[in-house]
N, C-alpha and C positions, 0 to 999 in steps of 0.2 A: 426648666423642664425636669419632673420628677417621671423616671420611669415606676411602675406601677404592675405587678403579677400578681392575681387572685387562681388560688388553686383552691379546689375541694376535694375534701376527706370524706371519711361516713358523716353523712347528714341527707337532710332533705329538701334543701335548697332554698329555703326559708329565710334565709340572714339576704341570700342574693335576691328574693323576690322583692323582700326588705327597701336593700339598698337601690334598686331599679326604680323604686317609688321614693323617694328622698326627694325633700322641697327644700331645704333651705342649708347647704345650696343641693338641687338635683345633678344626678351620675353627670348630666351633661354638660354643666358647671365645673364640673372637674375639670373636664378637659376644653370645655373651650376659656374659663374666665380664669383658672387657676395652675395649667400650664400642666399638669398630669396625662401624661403618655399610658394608656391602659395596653401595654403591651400585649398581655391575656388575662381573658374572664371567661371559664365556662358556658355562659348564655353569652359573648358579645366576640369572640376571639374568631379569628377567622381561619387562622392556621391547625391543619391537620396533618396526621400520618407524620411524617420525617421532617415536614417544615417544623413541628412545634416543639418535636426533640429536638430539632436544632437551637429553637430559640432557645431552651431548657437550657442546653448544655451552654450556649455563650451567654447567659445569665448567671451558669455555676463558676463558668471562667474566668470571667470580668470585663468578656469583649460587647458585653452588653451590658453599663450597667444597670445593679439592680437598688433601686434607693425605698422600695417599699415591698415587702413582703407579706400580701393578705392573704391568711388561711381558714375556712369556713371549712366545716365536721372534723371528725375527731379523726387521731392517727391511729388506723386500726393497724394491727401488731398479729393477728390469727393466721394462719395456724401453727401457732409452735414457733412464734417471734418471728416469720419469716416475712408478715404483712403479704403474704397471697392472694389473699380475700378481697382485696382491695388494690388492683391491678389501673395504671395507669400512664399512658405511654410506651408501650414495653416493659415494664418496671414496677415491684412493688410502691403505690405511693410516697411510702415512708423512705423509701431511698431519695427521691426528689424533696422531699419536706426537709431532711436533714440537709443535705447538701444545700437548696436554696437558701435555707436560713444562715447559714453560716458565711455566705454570699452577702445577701442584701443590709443595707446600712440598717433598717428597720423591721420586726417584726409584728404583725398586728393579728392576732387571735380574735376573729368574729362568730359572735354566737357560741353560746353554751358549751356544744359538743367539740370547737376548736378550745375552748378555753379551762374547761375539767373537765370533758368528757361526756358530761349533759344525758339525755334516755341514751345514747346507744351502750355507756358505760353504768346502766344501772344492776343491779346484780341478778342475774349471775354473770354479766359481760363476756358473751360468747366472741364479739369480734375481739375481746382484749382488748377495748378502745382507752384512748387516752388522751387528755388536751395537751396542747403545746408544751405545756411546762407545771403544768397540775393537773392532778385525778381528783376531784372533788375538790377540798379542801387541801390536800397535801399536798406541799411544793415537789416538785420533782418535773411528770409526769413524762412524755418521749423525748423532750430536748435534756433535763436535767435542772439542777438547783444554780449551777456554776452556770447555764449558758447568757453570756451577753450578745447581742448583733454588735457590728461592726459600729455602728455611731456610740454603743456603750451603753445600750440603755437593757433590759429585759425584755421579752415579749411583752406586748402592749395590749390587755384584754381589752377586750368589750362586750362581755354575754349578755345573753337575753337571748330568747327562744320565741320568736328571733329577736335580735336586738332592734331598737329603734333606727328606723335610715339617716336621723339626722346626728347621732352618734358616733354613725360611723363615719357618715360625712365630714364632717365638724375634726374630728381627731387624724383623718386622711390628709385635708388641709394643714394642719396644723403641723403634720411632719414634713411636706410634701413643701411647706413654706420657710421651716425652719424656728417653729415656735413651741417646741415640743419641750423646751427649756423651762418656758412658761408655763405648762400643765402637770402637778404632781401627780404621781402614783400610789393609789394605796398598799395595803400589805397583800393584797391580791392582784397587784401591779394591774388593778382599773383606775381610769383616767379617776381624780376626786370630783374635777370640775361636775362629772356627770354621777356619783355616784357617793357622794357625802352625806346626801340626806338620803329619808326612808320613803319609801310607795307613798306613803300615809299622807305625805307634806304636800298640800295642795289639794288633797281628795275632799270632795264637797257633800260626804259621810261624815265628818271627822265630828261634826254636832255631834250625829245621833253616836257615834263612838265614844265620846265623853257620859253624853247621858244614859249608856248601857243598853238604850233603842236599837232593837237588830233586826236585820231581814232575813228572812224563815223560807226563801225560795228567792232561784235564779230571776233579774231583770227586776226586781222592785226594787224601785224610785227611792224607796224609805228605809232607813233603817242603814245602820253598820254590818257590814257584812262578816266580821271578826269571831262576833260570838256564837253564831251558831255555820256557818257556812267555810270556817276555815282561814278567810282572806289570810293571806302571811303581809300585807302591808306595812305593818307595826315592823316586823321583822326584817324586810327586805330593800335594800341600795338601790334604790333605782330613782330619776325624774322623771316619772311614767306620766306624775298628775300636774306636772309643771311643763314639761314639754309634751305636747300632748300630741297622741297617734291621730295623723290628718288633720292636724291641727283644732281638733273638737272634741277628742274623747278620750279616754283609757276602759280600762277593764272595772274598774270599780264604776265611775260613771254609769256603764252600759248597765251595771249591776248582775259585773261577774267579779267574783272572788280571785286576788290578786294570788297569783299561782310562786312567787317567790322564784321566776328564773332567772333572775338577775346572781341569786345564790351558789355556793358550788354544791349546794348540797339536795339540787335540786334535778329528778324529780323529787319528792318529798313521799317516804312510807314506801318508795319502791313502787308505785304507782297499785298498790293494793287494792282494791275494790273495796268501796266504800270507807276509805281511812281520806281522799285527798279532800274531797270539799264536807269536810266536817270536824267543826272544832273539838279537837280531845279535851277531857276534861278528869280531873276528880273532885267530887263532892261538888261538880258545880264550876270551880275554878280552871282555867285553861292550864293545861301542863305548860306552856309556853305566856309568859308575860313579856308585853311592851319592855325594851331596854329601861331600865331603872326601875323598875316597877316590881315591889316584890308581895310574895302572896298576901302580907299581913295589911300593907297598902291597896290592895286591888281592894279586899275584899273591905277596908273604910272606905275606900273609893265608892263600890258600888252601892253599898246601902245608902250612903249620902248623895249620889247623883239621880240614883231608879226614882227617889219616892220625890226629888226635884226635879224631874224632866217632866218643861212646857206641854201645853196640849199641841201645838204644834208638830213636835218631833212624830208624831203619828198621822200628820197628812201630805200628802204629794206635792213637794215643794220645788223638787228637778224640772227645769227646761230645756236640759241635755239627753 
């Protein structure tokens, strides 16, 4: 029996709507096939007022213990480092965030804004928000560069906005069973198993992205969404197009441009009007190229694939 507390930060509930739909295994596999005691979850918990600071505090104490520590939105810190703004239990959040983490064997960062900080830390960051252990990109963020949990490992990301339910599920087990030995960490301490390759690996574009074939508007079937619509695919860690949301689709499928949250550096442009779903360019060329791929290659690339791309690559070929 692993005991199991999911608190939330700034966010908007999106990782837990997420995880409530999880099939393989579903929330309720946890705890009936896998032995996960969900002690509290915001939408599931039943304890209110002084029963759930109680639990809080024999969680911080050790009379309860705590073997999983899940944290969905960000640690807001406003106003004036005091975390006011974000009130929880009696208590600024952030005092229960530190203290349980220091507690539990495990920590796991779901979704974007627990894990850099995501839209609510996009600039000018009025709450002061910050993930778990990074702001964007930069190691630090509210716990620090030094903190380990008590089994020795670092917080345990998982973003995406929201993340995939079977990600989070998949990695819940994995700690909860004791096989978390088995799953390395990247330099963003995300699991690798889910986040080694790119959006791109498995997208059923990737033709027409070879043959420089693009689509010029939301929901068409045809075309690569890279060149003119933005996709960050090429760019971004995710098994979006391999594990796929409801088991039938991703966002390139449906023939939307892969928005890159799986990144820290995401949202992208600061959510500027009219910079997100459209590919920057000079003279033509993307300011950003595929990993390995540099401007003098792209552009031999594309004069030898445009003027060999099938007559195919320009008809309705999706059954998805």
């Amino acid at each position: 029996m692993a005991n199991l507390l999911w608190l939330q930060g700034g966010a908007c509930s999106g990782n837990t709507m997420s995880f409530l739909n999880a099939e393989e295994p579903s929330a309720c596999d946890l705890v009936t096939d896998f032995g996960i005691n969900i002690l509290w979850h915001p939408s599931l918990g039943m304890e209110l007022g002084d029963n759930l600071q109680k639990l809080l505090r024999d969680c911080i104490s050790g009379a309860t213990p705590l073997d999983i520590f899940v944290f969905e939105g960000t640690v807001v810190n406003a106003p004036n480092g005091t975390g006011q703004w974000n009130r929880f239990a009696g208590r600024p959040m952030k005092d229960w965030v530190r203290e349980l983490c220091d507690a539990a064997q495990f920590v796991v960062a779901i979704g974007d804004c627990a894990t850099w900080g995501g839209i609510p830390a996009a600039a000018p960051n009025p709450s002061d928000s910050e993930g778990l252990q990074f702001l964007k990109r930069t190691h630090g963020g509210f716990l620090g560069t030094e903190f380990i949990s008590k089994a020795g490992l670092p917080v345990i990301n998982i973003p995406g906005c929201p993340a995939h339910p079977d990600w989070i599920t998949q990695i819940v087990i994995a700690v909860a069973t004791g096989r978390m030995a088995d799953i390395d960490l990247d330099d963003l301490q995300r699991p690798k198993t889910f986040f080694s390759s790119f959006t791109q690996t498995g997208c059923t574009r990737n033709m027409h992205f070879a043959y420089k074939v693009s689509a010029t508007k939301f929901g068409q079937r045809k075309g690569c969404l890279f060149y003119d619509l933005g996709c960050r695919g090429a760019f971004t860690h995710s098994p979006c197009n391999r594990i796929l949301w409801n088991r039938q689709s991703s966002k390139t499928r449906a023939g939307m441009p892969c928005i890159g949250c799986t990144e820290p550096e995401f949202p992208f442009f600061d959510l500027a009007p009219g910079t997100v779903f459209k590919t920057h360019t000079v003279m033509g060329i993307p300011n950003e190229l595929p990993e390995g791929l540099n401007r003098k290659g792209y552009i031999d690339l594309t004069m030898a694939t445009k003027s060999a791309a099938p007559t195919w690559t320009e008809e309705d070929i999706f059954v998805v």
